[in-house]
C-alpha positions in Angstrom: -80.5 -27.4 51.2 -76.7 -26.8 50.9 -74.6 -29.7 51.8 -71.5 -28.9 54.5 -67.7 -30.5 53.4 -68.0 -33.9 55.4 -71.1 -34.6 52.9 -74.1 -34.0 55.5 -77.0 -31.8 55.0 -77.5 -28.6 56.6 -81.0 -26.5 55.6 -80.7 -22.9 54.5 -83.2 -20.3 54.5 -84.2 -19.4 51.1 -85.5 -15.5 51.2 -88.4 -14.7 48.6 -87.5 -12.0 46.2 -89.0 -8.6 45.8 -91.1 -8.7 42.1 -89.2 -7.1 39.4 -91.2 -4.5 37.1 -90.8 -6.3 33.5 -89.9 -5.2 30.7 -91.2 -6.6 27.5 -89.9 -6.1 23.3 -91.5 -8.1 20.4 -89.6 -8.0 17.3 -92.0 -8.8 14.3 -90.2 -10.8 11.5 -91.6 -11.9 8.2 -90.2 -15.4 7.5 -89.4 -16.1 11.1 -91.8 -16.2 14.1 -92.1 -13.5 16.3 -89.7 -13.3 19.3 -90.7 -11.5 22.7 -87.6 -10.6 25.0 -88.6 -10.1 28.7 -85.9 -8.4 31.1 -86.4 -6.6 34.6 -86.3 -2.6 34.1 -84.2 -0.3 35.3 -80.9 -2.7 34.9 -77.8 -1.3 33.3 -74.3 -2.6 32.4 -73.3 -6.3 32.8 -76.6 -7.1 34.6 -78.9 -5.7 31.3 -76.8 -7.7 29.0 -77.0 -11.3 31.1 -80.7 -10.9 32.7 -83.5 -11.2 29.6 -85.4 -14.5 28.5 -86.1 -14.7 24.9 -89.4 -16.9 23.5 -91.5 -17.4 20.6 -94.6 -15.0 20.7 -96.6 -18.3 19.7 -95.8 -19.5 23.6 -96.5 -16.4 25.6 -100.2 -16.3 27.2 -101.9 -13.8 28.9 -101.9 -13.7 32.7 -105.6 -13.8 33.0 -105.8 -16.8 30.5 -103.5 -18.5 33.6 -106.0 -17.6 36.3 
């Protein structure tokens, strides 16, 4: 919902996206836990440097195990 100027609400269609093809990179540390990055592949430029998610390897479950 997007609201208009004089403050009343107007619905908008949200389109579902297309899935992204991930791409995933564990860096192993010895003193520090292991971080996973996860970016969609094929980006480039501005886009590769502001879309990636960085976690803990501790957090990150199989798909399966979420079925």
């Amino acid at each position: 919902m997007s609201l208009t100027p004089d403050g009343a609400g107007s619905a908008t269609t949200e389109r579902p996206q297309a899935p992204h093809e991930l791409s995933m990179t564990v860096v192993e540390y010895t003193s520090e836990p292991d971080r996973c990055t996860v970016s969609p592949r094929g980006l480039s430029g501005v886009a590769k440097l502001s879309t990636w998610m960085t976690v803990d390897t501790e957090v990150v479950v199989g798909l399966a195990a979420m079925r």
